[in-house]
ROSE-4610 file (N, C-alpha, C; in Angstrom, 1 decimal, always signed):
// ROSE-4610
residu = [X/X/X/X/X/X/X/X/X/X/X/X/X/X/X/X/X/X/X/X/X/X/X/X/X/X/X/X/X/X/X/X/X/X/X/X/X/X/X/X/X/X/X/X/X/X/X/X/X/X/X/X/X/X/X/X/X/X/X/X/X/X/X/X/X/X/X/X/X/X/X/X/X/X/X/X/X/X/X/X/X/X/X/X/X/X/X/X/X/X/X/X/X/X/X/X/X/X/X/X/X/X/X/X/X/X/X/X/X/X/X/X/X/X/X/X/X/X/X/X/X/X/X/X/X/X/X/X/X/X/X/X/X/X/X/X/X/X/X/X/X/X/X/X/X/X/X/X/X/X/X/X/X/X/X/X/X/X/X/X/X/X/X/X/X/X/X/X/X/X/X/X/X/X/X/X/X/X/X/X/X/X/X/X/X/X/X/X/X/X/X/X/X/X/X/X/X/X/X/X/X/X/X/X/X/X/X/X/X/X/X/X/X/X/X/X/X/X/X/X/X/X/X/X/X/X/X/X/X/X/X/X/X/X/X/X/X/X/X/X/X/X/X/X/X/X/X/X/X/X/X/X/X/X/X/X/X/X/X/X/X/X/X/X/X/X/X/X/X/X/X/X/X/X/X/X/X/X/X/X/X/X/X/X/X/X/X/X/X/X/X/X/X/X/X/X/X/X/X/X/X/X/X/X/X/X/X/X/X/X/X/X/X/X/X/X/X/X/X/X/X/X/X/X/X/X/X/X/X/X/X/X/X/X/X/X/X/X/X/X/X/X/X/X/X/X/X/X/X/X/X/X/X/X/X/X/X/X/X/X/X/X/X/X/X/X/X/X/X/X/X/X/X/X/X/X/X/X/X/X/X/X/X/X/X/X/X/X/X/X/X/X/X/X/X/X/X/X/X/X/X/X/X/X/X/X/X/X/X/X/X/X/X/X/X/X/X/X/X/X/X/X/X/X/X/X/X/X/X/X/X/X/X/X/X/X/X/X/X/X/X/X/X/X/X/X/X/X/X/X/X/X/X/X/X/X/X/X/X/X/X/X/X/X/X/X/X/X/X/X/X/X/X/X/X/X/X/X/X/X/X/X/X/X/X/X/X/X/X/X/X/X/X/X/X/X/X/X/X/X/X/X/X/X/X/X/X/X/X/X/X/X/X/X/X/X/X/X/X/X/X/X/X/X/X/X/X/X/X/X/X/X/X/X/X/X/X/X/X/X/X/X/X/X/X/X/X/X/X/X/X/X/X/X/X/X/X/X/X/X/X/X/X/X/X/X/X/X/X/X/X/X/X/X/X/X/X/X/X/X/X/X/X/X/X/X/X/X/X/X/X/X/X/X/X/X/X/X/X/X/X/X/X/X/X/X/X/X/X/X/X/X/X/X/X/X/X/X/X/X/X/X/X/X/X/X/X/X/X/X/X/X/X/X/X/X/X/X/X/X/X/X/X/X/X/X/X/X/X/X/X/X/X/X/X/X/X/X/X/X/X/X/X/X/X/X/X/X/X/X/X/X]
num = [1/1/1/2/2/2/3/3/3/4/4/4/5/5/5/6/6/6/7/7/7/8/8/8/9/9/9/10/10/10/11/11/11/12/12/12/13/13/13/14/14/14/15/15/15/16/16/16/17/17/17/18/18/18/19/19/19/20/20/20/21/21/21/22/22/22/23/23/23/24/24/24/25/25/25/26/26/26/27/27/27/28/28/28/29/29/29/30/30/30/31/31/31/32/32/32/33/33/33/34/34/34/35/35/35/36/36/36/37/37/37/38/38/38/39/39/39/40/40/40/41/41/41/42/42/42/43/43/43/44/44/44/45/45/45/46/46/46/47/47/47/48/48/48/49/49/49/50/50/50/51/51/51/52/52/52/53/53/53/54/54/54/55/55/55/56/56/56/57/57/57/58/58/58/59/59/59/60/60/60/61/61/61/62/62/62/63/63/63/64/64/64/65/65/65/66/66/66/67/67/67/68/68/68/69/69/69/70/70/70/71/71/71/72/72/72/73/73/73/74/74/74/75/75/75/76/76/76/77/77/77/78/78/78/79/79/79/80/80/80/81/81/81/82/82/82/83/83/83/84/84/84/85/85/85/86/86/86/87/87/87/88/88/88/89/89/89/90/90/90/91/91/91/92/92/92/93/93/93/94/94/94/95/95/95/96/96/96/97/97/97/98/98/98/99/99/99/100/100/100/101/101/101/102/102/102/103/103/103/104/104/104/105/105/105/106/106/106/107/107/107/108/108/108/109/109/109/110/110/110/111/111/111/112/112/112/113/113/113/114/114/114/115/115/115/116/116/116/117/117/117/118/118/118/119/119/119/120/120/120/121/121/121/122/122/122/123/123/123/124/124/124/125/125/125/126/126/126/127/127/127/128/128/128/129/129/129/130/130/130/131/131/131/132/132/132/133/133/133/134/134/134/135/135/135/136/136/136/137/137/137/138/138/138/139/139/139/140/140/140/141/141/141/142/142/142/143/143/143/144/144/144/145/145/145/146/146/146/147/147/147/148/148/148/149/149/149/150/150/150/151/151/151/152/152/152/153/153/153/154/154/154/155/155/155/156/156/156/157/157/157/158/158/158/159/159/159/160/160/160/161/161/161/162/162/162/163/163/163/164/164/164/165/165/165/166/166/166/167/167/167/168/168/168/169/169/169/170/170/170/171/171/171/172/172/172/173/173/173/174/174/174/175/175/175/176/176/176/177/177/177/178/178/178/179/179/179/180/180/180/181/181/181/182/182/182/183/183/183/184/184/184/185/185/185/186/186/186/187/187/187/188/188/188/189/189/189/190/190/190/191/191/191/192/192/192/193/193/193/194/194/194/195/195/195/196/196/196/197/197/197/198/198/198/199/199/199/200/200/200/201/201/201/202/202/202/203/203/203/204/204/204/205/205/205/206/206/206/207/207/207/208/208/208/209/209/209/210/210/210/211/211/211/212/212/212/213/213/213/214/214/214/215/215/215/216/216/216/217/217/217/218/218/218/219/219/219/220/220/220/221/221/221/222/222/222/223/223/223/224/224/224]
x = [-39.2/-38.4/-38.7/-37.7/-37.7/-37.9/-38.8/-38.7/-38.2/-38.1/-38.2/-36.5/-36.8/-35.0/-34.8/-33.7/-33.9/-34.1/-34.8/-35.0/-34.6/-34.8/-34.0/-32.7/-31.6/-30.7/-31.3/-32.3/-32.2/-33.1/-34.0/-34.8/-33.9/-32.3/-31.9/-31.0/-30.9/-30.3/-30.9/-30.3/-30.7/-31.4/-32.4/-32.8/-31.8/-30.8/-29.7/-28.8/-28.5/-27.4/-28.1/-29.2/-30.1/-30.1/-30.5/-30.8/-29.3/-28.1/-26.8/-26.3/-26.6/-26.1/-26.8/-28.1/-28.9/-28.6/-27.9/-28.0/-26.5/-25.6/-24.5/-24.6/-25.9/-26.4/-27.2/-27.4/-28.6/-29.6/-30.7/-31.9/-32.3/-32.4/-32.3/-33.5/-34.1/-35.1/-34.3/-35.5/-35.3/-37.3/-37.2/-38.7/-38.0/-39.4/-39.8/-38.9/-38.1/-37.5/-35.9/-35.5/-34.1/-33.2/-31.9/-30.9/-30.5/-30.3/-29.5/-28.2/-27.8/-26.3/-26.1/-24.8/-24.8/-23.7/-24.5/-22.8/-21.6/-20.3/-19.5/-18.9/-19.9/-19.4/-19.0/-18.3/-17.6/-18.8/-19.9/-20.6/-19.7/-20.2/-19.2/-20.2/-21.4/-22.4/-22.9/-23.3/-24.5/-25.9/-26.6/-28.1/-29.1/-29.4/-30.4/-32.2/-32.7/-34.1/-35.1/-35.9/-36.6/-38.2/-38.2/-39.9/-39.8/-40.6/-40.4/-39.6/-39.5/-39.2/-38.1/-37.0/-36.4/-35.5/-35.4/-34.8/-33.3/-32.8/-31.7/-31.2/-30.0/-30.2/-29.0/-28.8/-27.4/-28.1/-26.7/-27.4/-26.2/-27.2/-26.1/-25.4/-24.5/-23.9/-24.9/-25.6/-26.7/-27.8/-27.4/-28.6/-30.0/-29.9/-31.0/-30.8/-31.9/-31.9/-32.6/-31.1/-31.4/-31.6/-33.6/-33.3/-32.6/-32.0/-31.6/-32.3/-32.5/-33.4/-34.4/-35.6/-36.0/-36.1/-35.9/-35.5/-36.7/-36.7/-38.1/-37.4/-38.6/-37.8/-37.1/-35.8/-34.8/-33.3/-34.4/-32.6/-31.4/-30.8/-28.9/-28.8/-28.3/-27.7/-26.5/-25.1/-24.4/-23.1/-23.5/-22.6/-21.2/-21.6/-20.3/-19.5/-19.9/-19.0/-17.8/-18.6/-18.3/-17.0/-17.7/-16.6/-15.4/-15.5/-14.8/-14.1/-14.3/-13.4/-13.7/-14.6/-14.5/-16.1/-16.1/-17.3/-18.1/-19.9/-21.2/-20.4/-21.7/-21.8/-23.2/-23.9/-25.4/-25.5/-26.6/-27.4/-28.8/-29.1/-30.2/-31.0/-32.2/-33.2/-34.5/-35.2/-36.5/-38.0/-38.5/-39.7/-40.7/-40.6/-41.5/-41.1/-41.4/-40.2/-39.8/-38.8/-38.2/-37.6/-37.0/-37.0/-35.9/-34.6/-33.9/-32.5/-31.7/-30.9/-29.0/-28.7/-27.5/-26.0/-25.2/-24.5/-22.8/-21.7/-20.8/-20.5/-19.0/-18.9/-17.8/-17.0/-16.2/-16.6/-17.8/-18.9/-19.7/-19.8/-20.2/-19.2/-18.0/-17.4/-16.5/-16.7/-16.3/-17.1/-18.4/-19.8/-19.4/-19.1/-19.2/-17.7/-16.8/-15.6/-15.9/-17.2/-17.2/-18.5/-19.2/-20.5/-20.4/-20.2/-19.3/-21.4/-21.9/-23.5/-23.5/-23.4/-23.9/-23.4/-22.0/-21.3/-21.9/-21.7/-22.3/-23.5/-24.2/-26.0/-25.3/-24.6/-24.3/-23.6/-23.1/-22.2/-23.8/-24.4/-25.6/-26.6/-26.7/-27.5/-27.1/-25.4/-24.8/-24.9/-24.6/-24.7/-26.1/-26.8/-28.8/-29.0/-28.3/-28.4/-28.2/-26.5/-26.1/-26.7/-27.0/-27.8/-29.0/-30.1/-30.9/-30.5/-29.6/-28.7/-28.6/-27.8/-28.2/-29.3/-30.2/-31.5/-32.0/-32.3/-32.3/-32.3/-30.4/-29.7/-30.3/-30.3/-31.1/-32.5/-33.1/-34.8/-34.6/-33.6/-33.9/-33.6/-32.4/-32.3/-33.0/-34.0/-35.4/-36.0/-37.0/-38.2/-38.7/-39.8/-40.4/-40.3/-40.9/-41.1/-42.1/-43.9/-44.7/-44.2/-43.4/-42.9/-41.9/-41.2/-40.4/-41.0/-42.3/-43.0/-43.8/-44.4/-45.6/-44.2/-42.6/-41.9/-41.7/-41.6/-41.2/-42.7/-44.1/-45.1/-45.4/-44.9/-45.1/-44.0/-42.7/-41.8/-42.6/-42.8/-43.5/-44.5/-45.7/-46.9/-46.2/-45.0/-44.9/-44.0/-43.3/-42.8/-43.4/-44.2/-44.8/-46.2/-46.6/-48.1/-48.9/-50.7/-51.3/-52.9/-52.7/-54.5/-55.7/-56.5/-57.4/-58.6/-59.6/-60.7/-60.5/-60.1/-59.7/-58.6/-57.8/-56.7/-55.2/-54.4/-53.1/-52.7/-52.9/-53.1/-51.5/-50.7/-49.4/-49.3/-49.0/-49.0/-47.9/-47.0/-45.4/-45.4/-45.1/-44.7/-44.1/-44.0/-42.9/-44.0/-43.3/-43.6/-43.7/-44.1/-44.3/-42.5/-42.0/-40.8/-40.1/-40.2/-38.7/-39.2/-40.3/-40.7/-40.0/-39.6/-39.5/-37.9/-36.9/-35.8/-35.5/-36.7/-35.9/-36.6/-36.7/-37.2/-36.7/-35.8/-34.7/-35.6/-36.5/-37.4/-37.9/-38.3/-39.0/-40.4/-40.7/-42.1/-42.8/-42.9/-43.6/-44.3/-43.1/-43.2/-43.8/-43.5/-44.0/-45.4/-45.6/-47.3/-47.7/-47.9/-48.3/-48.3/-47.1/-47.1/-47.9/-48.2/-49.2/-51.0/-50.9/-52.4/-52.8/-51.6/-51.5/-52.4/-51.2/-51.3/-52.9/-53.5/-55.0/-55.5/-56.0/-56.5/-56.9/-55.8/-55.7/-56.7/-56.8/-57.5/-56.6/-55.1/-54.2/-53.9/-54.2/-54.1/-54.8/-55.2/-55.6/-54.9/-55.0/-53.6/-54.5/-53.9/-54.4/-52.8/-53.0/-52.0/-51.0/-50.2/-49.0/-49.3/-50.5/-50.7/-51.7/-51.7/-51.9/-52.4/-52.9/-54.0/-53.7/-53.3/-52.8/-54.4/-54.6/-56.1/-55.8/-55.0/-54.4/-53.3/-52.6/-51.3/-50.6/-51.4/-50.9/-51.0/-51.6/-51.6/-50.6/-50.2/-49.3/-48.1/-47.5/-46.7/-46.5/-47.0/-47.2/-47.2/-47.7/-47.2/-45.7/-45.3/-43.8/-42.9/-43.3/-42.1/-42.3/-42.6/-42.7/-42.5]
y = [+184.6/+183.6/+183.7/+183.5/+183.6/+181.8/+181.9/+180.9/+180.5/+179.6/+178.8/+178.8/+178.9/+178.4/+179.5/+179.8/+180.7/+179.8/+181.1/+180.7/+179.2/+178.4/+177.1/+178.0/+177.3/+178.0/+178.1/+177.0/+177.7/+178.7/+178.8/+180.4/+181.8/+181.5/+182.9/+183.2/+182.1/+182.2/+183.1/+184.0/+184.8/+183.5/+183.7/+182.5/+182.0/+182.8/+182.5/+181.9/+181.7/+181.3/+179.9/+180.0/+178.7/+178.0/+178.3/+177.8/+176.5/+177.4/+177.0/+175.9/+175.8/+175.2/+173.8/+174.2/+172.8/+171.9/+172.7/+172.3/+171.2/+171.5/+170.9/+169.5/+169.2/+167.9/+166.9/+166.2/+165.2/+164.6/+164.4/+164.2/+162.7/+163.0/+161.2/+161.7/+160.5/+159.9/+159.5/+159.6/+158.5/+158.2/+157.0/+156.8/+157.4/+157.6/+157.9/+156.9/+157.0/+156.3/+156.0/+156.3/+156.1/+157.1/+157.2/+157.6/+158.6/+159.9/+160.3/+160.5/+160.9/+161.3/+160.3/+160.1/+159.2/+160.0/+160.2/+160.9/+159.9/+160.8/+160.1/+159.7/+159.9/+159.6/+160.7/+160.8/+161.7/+161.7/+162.2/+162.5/+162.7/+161.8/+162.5/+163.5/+163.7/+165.2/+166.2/+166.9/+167.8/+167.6/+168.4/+167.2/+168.6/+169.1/+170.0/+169.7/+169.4/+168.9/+169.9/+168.8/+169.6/+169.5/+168.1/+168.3/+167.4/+167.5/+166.4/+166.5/+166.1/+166.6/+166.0/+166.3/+165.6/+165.7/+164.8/+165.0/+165.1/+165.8/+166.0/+165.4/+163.7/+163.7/+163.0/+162.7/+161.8/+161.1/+160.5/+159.3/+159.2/+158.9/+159.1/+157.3/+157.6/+156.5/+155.3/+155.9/+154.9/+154.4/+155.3/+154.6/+155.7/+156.4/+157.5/+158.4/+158.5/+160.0/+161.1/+161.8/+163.3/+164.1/+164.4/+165.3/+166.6/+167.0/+168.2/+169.4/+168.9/+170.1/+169.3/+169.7/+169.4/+170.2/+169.8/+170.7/+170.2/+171.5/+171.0/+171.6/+171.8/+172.0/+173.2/+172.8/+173.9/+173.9/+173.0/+172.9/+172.4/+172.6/+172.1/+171.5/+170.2/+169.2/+168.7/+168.6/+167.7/+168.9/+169.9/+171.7/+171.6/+171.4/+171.5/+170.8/+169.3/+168.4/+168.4/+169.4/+169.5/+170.5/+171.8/+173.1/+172.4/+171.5/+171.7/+170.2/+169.3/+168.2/+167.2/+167.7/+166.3/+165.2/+164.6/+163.8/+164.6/+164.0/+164.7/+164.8/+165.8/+165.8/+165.6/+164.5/+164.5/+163.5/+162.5/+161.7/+162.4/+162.2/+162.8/+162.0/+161.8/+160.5/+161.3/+160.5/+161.0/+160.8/+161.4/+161.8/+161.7/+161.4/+161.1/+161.5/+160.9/+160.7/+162.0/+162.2/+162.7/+163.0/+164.1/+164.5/+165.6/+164.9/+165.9/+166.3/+167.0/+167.1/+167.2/+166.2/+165.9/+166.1/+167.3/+167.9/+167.5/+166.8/+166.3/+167.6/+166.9/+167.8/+168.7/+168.4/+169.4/+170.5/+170.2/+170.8/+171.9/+171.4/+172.4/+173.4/+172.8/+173.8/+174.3/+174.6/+175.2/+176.4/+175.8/+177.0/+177.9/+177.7/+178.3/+179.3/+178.6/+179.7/+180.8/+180.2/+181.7/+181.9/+182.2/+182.7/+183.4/+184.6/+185.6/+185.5/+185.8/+186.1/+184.6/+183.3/+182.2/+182.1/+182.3/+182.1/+182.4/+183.9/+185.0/+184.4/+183.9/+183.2/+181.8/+181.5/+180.0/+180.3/+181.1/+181.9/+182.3/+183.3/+183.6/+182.7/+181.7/+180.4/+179.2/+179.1/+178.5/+179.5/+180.6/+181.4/+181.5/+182.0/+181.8/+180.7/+179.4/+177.8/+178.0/+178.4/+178.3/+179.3/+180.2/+180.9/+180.7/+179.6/+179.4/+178.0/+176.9/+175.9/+176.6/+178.0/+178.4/+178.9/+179.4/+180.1/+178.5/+177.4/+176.5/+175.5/+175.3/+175.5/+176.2/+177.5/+178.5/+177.7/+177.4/+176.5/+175.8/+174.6/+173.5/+173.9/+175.5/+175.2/+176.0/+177.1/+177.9/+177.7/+176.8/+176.7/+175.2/+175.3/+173.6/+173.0/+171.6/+170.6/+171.4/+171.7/+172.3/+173.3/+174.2/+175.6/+175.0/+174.3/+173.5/+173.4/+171.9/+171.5/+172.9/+173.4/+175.0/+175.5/+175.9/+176.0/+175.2/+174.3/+173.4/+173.3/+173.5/+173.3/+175.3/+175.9/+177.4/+177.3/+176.3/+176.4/+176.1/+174.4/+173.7/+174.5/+175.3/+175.8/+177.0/+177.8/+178.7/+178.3/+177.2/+176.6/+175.6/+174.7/+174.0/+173.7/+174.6/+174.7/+175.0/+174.5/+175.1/+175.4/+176.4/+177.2/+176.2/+176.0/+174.6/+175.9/+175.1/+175.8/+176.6/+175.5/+175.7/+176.3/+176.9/+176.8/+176.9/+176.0/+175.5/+174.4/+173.8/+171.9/+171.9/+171.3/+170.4/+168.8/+168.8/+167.3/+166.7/+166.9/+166.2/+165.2/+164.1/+163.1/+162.7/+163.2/+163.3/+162.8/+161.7/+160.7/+161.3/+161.2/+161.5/+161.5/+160.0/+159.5/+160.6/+161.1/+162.1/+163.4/+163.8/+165.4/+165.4/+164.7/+164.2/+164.0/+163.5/+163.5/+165.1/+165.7/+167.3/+168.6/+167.9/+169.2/+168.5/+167.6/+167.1/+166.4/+165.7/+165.0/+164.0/+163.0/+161.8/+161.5/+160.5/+160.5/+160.7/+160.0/+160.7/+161.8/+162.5/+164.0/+164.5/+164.2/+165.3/+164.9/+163.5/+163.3/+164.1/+164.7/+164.8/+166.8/+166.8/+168.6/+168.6/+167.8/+168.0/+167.6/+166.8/+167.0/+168.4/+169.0/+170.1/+171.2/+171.3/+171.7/+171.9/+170.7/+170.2/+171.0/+170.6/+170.9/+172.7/+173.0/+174.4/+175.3/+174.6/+174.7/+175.0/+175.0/+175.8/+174.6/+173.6/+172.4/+171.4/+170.5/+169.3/+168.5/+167.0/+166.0/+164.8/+164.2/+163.0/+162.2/+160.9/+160.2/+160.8/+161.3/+162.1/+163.3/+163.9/+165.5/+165.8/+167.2/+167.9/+169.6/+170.4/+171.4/+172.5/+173.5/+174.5/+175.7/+175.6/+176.1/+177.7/+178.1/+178.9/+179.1/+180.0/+180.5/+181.3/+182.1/+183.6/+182.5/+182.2/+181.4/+180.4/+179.0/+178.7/+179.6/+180.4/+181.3/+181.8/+182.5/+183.3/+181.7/+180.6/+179.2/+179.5/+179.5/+179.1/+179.9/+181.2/+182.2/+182.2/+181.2/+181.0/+179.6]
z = [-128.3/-129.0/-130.5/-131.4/-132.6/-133.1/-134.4/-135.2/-136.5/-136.7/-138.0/-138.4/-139.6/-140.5/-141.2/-142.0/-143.0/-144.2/-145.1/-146.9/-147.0/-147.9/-148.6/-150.0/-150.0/-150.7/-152.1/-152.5/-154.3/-154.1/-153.5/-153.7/-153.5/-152.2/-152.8/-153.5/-155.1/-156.1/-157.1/-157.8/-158.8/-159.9/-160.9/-161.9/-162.4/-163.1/-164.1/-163.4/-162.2/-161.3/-161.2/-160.6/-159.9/-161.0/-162.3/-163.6/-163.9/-163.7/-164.2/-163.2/-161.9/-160.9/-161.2/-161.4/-161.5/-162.7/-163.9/-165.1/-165.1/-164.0/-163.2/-163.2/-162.6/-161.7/-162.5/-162.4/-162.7/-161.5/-162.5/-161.2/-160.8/-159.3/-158.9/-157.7/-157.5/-156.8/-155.0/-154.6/-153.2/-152.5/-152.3/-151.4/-149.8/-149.5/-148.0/-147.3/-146.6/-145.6/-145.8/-147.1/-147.8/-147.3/-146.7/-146.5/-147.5/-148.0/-148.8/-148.2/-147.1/-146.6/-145.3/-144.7/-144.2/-143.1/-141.6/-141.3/-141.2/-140.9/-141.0/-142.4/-143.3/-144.6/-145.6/-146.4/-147.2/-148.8/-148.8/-149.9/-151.3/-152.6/-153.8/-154.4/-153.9/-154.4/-153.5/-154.2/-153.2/-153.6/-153.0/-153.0/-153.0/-153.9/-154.1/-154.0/-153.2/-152.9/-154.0/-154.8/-155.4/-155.1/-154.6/-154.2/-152.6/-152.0/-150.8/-149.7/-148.0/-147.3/-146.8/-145.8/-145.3/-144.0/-142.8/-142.1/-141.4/-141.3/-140.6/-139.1/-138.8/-137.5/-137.1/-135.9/-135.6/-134.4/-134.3/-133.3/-132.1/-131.2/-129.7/-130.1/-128.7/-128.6/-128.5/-127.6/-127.1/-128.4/-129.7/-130.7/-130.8/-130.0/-129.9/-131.0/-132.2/-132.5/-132.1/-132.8/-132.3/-133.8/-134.3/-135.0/-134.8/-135.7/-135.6/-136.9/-137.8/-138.5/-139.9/-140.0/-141.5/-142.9/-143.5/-145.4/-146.1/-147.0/-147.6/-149.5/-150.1/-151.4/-151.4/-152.5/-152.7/-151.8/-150.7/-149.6/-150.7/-150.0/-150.5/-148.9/-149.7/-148.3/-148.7/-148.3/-147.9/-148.5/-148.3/-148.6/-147.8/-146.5/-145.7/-145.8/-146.1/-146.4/-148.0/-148.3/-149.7/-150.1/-148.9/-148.7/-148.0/-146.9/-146.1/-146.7/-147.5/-147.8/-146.4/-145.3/-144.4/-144.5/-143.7/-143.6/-143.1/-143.4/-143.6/-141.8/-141.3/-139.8/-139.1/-139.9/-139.9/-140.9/-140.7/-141.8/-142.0/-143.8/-143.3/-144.5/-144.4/-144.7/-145.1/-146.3/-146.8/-145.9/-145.5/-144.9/-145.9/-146.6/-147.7/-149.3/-150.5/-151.5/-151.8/-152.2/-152.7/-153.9/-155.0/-156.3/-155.6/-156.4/-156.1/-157.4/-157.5/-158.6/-157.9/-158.0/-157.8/-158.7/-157.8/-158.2/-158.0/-158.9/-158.0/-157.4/-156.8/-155.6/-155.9/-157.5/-158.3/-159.1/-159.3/-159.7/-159.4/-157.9/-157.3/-156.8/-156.3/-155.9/-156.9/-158.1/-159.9/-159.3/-159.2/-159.7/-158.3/-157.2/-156.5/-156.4/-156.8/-157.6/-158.9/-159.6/-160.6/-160.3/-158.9/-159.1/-157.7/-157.7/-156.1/-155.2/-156.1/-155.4/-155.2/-155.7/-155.3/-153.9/-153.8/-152.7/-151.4/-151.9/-150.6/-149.8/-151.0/-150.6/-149.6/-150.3/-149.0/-147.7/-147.7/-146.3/-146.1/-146.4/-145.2/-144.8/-145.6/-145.1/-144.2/-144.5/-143.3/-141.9/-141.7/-141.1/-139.8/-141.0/-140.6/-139.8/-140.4/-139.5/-138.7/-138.1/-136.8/-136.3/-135.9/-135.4/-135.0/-136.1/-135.4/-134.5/-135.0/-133.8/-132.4/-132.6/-131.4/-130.0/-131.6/-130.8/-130.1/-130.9/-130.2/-129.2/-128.4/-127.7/-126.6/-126.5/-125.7/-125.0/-126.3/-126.1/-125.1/-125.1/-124.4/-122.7/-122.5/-121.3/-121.0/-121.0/-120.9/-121.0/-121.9/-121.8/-121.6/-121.1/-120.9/-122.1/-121.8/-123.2/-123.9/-123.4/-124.3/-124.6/-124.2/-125.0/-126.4/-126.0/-127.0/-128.0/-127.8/-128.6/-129.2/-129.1/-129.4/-130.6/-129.9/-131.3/-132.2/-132.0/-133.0/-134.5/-133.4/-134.4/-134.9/-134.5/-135.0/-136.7/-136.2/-137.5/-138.4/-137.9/-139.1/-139.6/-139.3/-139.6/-140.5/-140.3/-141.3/-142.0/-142.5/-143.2/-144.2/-143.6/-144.8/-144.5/-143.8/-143.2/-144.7/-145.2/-145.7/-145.5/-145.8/-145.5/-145.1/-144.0/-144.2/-143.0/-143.8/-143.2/-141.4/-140.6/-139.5/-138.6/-139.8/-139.5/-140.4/-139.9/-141.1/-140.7/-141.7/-141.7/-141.7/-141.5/-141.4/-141.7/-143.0/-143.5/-143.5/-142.5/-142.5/-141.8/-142.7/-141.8/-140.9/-140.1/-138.4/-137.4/-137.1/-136.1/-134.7/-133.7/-132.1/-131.8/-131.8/-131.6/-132.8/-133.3/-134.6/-134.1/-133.4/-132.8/-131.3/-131.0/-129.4/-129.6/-130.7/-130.9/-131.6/-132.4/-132.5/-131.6/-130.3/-129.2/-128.1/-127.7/-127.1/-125.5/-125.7/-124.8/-124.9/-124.3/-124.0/-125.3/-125.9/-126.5/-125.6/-124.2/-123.9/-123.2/-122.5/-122.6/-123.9/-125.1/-126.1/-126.0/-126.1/-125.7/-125.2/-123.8/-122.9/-123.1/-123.7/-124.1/-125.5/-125.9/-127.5/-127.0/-125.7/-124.9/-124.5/-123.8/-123.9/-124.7/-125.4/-126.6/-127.5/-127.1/-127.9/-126.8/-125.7/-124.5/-124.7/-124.5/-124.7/-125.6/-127.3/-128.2/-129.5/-128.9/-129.9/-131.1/-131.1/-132.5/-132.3/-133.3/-133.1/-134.0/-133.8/-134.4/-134.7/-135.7/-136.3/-136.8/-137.5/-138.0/-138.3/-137.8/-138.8/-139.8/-138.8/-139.1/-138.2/-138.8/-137.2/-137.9/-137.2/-138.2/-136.8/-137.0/-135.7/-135.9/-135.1/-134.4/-134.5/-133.3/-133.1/-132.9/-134.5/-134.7/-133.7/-133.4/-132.1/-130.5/-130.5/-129.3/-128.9/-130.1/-130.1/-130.4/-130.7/-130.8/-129.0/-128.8/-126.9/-126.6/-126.3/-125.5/-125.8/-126.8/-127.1/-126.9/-126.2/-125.5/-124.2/-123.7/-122.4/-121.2]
């Protein structure tokens, strides 16, 4: 089983492109828990993340969310809505504050008329998404909850994992309930696959973080 996301879009901007795009926008704030996109709603910018994390999610009829992906710095959020002229297809909300550079949405789609390599970079990054949407998809009808869970914490650890005596500490704020809405199961199922998980030797967990013991190990849990 394959992991993680591809690249965030400003890193695979040439400087002088990234430079010019940003110089577009102006920079706006949000605290931990604030809404930047709202589905259903027609964004008038795009949302260039510059520090700080964020979730991607919708909500069943029933009120349930469903994450569907998290961005960290450099993502571009609310792109599609922007290419395509319809409403977001996703709300997506700060995980902890956020610093970001807000670009209208004429603006962006100028820069992306005279910049042929910016373009190309956002076609392979939409692209990369759905593909991994897919590989995903696959996940839930294959493999158990703990194989689920084991991917979901292999992303986070080579995404925004850092070096800690024991290991690779994960400081993301993601709740039991928001891990359990983006690996498509019960809280507490994911409980019970993150006892697992501990049991085994392959992580240990505290308040809204968690330190992965064994990288290779959770990895082999999570192809199976």
């Amino acid at each position: 089983m394959e992991h993680g996301e591809p690249e965030e879009f400003l890193a695979t901007l040439d400087p002088a492109d990234r430079d010019e795009l940003v110089a577009r926008g102006r920079p706006r704030r949000w605290p931990a828990g604030a809404s930047l996109l709202l589905e259903g709603e027609r964004a008038p910018s795009v949302i260039l993340v510059v520090s700080g994390r964020v979730k991607a999610f919708s909500l069943t009829e029933h009120g349930e969310e469903i994450v569907l992906a998290l961005r960290g710095p450099g993502a571009i959020l609310g792109e599609l809505s922007a290419v395509s002229g319809q409403e977001a297809s996703a709300s997506v909300a700060a995980l902890e504050p956020v610093a970001a550079i807000v670009v209208p949405v004429p603006a962006f789609l100028e820069f992306l008329r005279t910049h042929g390599r910016a373009a190309t970079a956002l076609l392979r990054l939409v692209t990369s998404r759905l593909r991994d949407a897919d590989r995903k998809r696959v996940e839930y009808g294959a493999f158990d909850i703990a194989a689920r869970v084991a991917a979901r914490l292999v992303e986070l650890a080579e995404r925004f994992g850092e070096p800690a005596q024991e290991g690779v500490r994960i400081d993301v704020a993601l709740s039991q309930d928001e891990l359990a809405g983006w690996v498509g199961a019960s809280r507490e199922a994911v409980a019970k696959a993150l006892r697992v998980l501990r049991d085994r030797g392959y992580v240990t967990t505290g308040r809204r973080t968690m330190t992965v013991l064994d990288l290779d190990g959770l990895r082999a849990r999570a192809s199976r």
